[in-house]
Backbone bond lengths (Angstrom), bond angles and torsions (degrees), N, CA, C in turn:
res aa  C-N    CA-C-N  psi(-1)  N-CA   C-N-CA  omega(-1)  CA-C   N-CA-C  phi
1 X - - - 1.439 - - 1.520 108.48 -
2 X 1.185 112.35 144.99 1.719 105.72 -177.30 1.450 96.68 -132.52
3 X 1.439 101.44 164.20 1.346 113.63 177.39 1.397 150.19 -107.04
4 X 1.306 148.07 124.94 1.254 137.27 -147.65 1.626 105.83 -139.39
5 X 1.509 100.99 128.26 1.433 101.94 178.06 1.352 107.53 -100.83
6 X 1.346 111.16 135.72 2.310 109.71 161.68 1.069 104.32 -113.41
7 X 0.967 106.91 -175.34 1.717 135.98 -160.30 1.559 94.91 -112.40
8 X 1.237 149.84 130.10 1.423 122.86 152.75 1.913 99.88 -131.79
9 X 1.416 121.17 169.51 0.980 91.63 -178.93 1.604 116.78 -110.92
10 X 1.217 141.27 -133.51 1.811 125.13 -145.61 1.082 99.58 -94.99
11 X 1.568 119.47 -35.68 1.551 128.59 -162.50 1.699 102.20 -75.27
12 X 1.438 130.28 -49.12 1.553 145.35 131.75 1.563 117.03 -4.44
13 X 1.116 98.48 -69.90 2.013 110.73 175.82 1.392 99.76 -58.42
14 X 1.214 126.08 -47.17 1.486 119.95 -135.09 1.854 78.06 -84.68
15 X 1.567 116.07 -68.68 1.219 110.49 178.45 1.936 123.74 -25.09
16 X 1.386 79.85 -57.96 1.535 88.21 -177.04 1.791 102.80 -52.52
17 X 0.947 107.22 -43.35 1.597 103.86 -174.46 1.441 104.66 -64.50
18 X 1.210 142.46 -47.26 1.514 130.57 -168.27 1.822 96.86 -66.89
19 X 1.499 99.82 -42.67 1.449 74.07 -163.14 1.438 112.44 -61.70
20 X 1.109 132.71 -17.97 1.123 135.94 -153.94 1.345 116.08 -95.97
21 X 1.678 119.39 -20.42 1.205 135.38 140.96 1.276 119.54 -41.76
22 X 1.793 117.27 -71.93 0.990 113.70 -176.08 1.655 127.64 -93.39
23 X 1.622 120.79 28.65 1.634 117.42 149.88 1.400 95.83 -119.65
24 X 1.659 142.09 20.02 1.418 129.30 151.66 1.903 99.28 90.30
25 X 1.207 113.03 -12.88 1.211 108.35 177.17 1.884 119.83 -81.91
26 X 1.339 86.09 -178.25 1.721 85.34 -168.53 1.540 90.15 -90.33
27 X 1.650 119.18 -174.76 1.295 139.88 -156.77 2.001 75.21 -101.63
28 X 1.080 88.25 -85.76 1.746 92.21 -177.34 1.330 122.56 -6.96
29 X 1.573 103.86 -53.26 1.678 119.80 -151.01 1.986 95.95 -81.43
30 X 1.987 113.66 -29.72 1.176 93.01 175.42 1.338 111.97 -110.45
31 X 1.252 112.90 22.95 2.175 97.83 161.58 1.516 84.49 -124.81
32 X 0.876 134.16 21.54 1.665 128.04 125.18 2.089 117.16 -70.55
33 X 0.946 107.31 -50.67 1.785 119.62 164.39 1.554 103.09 -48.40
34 X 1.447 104.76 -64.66 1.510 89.12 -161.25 1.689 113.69 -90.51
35 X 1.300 124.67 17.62 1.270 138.88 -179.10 1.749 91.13 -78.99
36 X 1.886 120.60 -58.25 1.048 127.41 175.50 1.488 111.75 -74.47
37 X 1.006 121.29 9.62 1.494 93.35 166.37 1.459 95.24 -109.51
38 X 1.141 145.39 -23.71 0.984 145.01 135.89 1.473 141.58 5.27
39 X 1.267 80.19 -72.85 1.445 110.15 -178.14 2.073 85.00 -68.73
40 X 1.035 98.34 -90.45 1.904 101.78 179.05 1.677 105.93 -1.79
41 X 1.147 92.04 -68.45 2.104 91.39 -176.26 1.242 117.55 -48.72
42 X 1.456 101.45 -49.87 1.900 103.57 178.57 1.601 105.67 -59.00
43 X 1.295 94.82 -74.87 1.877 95.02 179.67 1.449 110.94 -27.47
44 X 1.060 124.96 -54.68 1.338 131.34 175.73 1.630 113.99 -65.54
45 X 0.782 124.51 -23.59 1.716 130.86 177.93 1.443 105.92 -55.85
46 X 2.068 81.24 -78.51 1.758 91.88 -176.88 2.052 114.68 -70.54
47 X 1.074 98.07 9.93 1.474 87.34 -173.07 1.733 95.52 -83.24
48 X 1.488 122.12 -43.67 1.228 133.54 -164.43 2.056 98.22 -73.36
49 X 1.521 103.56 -28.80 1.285 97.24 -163.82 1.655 97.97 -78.55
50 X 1.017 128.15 -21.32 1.770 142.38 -158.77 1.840 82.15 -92.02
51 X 1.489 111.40 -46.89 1.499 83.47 174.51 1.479 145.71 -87.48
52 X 1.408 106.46 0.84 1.291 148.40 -178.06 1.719 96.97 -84.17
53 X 1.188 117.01 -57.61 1.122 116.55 173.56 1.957 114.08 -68.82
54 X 1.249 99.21 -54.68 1.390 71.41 164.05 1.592 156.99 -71.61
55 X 1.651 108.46 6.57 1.075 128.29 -171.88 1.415 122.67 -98.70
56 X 1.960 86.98 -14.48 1.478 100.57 -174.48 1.366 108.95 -73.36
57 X 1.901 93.30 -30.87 1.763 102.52 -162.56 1.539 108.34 -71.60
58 X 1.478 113.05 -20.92 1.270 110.59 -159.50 1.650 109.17 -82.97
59 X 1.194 124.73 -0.89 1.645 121.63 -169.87 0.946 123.78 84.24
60 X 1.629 117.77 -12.02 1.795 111.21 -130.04 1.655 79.56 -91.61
61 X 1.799 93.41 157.29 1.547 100.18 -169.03 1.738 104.68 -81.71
62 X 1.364 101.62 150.70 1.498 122.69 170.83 1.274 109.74 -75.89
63 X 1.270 115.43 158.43 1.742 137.73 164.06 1.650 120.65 -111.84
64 X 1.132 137.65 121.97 1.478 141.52 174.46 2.046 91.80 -56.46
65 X 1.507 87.36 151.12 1.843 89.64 -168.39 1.573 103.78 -66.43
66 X 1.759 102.98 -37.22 1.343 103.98 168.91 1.529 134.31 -27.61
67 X 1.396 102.03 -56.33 1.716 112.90 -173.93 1.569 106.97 -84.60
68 X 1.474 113.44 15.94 1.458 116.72 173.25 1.428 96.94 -82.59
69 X 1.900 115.27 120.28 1.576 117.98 173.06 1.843 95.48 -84.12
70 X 1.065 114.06 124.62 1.122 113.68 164.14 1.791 124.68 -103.73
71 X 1.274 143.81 128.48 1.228 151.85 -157.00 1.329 106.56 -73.19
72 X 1.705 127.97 121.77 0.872 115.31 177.20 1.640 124.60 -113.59
């Protein structure tokens, strides 16, 4: 595990500190949590946007959601 310091500023700390009071956890352990969930949304953002973009480029024809058969 390695380590990384930020900067955040008072209003940030102070939050971070209650919560961290009140679920018993450390400061570390949850802007370590929300660094990865974080990270998850973005990754996930641009992953959908890279495929969005690539689908645009390709021509390939669309379907109305309607005429999507879905398996039941």
């Amino acid at each position: 595990m390695s380590q990384l310091n930020v900067l955040v500023d008072d209003q940030t700390k102070s939050r971070l500190d209650a919560l961290a009071q009140r679920t018993g956890q450390s400061r570390s352990f949850l802007a370590a949590e929300a660094i990865v969930l974080y990270l998850d949304e973005y990754e996930d953002f641009f992953l959908a946007n890279d495929a969005l973009a690539d689908f645009t480029d390709s021509f390939d024809v669309s379907i109305e959601l309607a005429e999507v058969q879905w398996p039941v």
